[in-house]
C-alpha positions as CSV (number, residue, x, y, z in Angstrom):
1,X,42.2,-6.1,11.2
2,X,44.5,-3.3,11.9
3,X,43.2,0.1,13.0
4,X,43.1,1.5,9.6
5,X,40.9,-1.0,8.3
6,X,38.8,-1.0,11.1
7,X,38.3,2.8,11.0
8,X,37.4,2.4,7.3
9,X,34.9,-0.2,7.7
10,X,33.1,1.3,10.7
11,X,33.3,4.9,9.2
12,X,35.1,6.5,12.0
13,X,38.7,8.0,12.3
14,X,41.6,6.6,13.8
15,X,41.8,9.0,16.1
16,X,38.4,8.0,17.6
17,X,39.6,4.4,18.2
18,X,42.7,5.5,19.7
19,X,40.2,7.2,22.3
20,X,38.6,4.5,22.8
21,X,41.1,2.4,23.8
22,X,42.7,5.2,25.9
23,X,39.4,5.2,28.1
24,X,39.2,1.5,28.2
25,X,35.6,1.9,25.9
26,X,37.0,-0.6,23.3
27,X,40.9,-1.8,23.2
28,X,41.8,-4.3,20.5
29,X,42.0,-8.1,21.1
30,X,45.6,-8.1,19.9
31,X,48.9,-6.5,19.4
32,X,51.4,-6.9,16.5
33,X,54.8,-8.2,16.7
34,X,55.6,-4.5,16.4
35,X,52.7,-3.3,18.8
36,X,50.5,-2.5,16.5
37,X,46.6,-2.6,16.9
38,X,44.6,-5.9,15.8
39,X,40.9,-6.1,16.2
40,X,38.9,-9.3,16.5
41,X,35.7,-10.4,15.5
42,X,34.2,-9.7,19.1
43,X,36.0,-6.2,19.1
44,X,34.6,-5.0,16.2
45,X,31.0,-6.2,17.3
46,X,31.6,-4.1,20.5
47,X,32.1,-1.8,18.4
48,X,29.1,-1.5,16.7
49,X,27.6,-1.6,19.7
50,X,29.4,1.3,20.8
51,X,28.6,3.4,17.7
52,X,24.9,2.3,17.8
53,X,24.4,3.9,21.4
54,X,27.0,7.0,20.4
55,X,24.0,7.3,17.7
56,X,21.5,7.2,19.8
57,X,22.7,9.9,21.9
58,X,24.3,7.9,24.8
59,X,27.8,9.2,26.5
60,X,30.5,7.5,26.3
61,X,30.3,6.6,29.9
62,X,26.8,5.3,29.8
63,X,27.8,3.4,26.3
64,X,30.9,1.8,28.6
65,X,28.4,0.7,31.8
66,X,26.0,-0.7,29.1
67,X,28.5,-2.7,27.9
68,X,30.4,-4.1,30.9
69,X,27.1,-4.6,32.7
70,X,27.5,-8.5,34.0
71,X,24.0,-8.9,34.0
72,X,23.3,-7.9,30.0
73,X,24.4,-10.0,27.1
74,X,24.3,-9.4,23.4
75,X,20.5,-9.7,22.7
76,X,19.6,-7.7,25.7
77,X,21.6,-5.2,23.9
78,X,20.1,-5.6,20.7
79,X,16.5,-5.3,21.9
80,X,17.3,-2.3,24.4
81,X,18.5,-0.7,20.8
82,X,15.8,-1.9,18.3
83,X,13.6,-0.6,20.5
84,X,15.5,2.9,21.1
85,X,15.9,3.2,17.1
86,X,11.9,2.4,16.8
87,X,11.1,5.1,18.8
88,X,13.6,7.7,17.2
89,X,12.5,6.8,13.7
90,X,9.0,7.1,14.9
91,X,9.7,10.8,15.7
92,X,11.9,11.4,12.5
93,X,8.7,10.3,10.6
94,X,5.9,12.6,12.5
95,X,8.5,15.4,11.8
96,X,9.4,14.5,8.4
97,X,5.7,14.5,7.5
98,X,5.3,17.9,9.5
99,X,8.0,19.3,7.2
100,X,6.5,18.2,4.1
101,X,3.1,19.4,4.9
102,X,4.7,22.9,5.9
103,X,6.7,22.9,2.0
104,X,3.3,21.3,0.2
105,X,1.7,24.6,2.0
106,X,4.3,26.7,0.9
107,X,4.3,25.6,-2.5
108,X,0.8,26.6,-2.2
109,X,1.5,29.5,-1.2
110,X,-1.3,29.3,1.8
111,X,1.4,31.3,4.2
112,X,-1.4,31.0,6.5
113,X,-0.9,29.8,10.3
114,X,-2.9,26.4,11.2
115,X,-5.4,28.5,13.3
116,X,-5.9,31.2,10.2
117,X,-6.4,27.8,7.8
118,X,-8.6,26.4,10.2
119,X,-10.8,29.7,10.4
120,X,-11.0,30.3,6.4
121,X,-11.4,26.4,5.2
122,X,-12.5,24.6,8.1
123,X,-11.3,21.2,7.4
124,X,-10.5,21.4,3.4
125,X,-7.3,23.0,3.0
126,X,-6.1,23.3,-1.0
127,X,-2.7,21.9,-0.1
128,X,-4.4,18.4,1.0
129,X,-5.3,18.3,-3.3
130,X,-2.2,19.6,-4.6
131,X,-0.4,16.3,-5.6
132,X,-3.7,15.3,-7.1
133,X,-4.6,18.8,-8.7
134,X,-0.9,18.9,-10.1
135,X,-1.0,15.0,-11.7
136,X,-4.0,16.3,-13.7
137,X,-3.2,20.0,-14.7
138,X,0.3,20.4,-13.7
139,X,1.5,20.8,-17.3
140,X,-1.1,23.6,-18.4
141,X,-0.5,27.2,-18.0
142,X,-3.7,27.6,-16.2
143,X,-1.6,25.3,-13.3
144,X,1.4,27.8,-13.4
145,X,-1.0,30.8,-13.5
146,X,-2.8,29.5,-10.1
147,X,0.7,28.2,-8.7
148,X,2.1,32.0,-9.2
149,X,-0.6,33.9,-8.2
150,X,-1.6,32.0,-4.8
151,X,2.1,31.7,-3.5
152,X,1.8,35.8,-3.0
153,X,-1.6,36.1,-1.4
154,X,-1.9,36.9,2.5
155,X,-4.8,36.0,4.8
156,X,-6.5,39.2,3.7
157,X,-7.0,38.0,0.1
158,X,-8.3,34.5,1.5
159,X,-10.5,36.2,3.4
160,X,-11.4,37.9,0.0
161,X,-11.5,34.7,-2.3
162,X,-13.3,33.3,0.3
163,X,-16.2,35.4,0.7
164,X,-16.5,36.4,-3.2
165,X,-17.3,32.4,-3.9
166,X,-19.4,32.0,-0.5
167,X,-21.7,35.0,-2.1
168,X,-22.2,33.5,-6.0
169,X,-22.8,30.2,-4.4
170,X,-25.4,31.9,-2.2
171,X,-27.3,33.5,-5.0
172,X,-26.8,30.5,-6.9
173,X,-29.0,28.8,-3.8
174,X,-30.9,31.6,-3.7
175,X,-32.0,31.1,-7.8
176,X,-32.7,27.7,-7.3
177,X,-34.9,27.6,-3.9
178,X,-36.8,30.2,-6.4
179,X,-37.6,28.1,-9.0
180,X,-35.1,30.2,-11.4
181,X,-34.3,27.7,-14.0
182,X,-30.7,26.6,-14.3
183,X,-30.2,27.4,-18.1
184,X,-32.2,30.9,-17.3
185,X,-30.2,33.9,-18.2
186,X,-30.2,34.9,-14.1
187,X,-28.7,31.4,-13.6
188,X,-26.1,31.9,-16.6
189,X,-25.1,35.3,-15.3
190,X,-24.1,33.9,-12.0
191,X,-22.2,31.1,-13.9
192,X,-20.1,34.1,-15.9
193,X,-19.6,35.1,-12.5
194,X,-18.1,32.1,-11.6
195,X,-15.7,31.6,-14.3
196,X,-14.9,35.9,-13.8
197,X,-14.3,35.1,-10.4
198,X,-11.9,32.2,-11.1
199,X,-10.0,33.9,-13.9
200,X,-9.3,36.9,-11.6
201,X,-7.9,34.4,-8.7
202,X,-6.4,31.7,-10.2
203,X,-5.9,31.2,-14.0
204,X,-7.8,32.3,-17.2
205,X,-10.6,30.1,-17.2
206,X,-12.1,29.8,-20.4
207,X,-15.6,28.8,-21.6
208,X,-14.2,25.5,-22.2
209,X,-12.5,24.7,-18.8
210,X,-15.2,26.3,-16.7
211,X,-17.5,23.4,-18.4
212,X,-15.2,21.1,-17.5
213,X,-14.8,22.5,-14.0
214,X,-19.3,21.9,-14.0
215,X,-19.1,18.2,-15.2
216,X,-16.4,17.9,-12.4
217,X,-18.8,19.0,-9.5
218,X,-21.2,16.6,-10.5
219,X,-18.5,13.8,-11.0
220,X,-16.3,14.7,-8.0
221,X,-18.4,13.3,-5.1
222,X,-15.8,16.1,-2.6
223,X,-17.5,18.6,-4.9
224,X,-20.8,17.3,-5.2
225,X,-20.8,17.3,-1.3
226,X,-19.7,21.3,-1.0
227,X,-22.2,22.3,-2.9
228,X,-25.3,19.8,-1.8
229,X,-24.2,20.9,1.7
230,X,-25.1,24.6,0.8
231,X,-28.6,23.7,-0.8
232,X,-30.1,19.9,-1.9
233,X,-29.6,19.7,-5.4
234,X,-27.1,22.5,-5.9
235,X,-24.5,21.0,-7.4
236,X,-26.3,19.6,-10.8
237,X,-27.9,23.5,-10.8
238,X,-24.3,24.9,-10.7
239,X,-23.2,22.7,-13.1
240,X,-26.0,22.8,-15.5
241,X,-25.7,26.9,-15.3
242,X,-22.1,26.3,-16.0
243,X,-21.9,24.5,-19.2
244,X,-25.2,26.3,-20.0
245,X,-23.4,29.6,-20.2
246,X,-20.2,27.8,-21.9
247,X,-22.9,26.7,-24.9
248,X,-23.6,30.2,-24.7
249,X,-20.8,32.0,-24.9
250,X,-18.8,29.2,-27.2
């Protein structure tokens, strides 16, 4: 093959293989009646070796030791290599996930550092759910409404969100180690609470959804677990007292 081919083939310019040649890295096999360049099988699998290492970071005279070493041969050089490209794409893939956590959170809109997400959710952070939340709801307004209004909120209104539903879940707790029962008016009024609070966070929940939203925490085992964490036998109370006030307002 003549050096245009060969630069074609391998992706690189001309220019590059006339460098080569001048510093001895990789001169062709051959030579035209008229002097031109021809490339051999062996040259252009030098070759590849040479833009394998170039790849890999390697200089140009590290690549040229490598490759005149006596002692190496060809498989030697291809093990040194898979191994070097194992490694690298081991790296690309930790950072590649880093980077898609950082745009799922940013999609969120949790511009929160991982010490601030750590201190306000502990180990549930909402961006973990969002492929699943969006595969269920992402075509409903009530999915664009959340999506707009959390991508402006700041650690201050976490802190806020958070501590608004920490306090209704703790009166709900409170209502049930009491005896209140969960279709009581006491127990409704924290439910309208509930769906208040989520409407002036997230979306417009209606009577509808917020009954959905109390069948989920009982069919959700993540959910059932937040709340039976906060009391035994929360999480059927809360979701009675949802649907409850739902039937009641309906």
């Amino acid at each position: 093959m003549n050096v245009g081919e060969v630069a074609a083939l391998a992706g690189v310019t001309v220019r590059t293989l006339h460098h080569y040649d001048r510093i001895g890295l990789l001169s062709p096999s051959g030579r035209t009646s008229a002097g031109y360049r021809q490339y051999s099988p062996g040259d252009l699998d030098r070759l590849h070796q040479v833009l394998v290492y170039r790849e890999l970071g390697f200089p140009l005279e590290q690549v040229a030791s490598l490759l005149d070493d006596p002692s190496a041969d060809p498989v030697e050089h291809l093990r040194r290599q898979h191994r070097l490209l194992q490694d690298r794409l081991e790296r690309t893939s930790a950072m590649v996930a880093a980077v898609e956590k950082e745009m799922e959170a940013h999609d969120m809109g949790i511009s929160l550092t991982p010490e601030e997400r750590f201190e306000l959710f502990g180990d549930w952070l909402p961006e973990e759910y969002e492929a699943e939340a969006e595969q269920k709801w992402g075509e409903t307004e009530a999915w664009a409404q959340s999506q707009r209004r959390t991508r402006a909120y700041s650690k201050d209104d976490w802190v806020r969100i958070k501590a608004e539903g920490e306090d209704v879940e703790a009166r709900f707790a409170a209502a049930l180690a009491a005896g209140v029962p969960a279709d009581s008016e006491q127990a409704m009024d924290l439910a309208e609470e509930h769906r208040q609070q989520i409407s002036r966070n997230f979306y417009d929940c209606t009577y509808e959804v917020h009954a959905g939203l109390g069948r989920m925490y009982l069919e959700d085992e993540r959910f059932t677990a937040h709340y039976e964490r906060i009391a035994p036998g929360l999480a059927q109370y809360v979701s009675t007292a949802v649907q409850a006030n739902a039937a009641r307002r309906g």
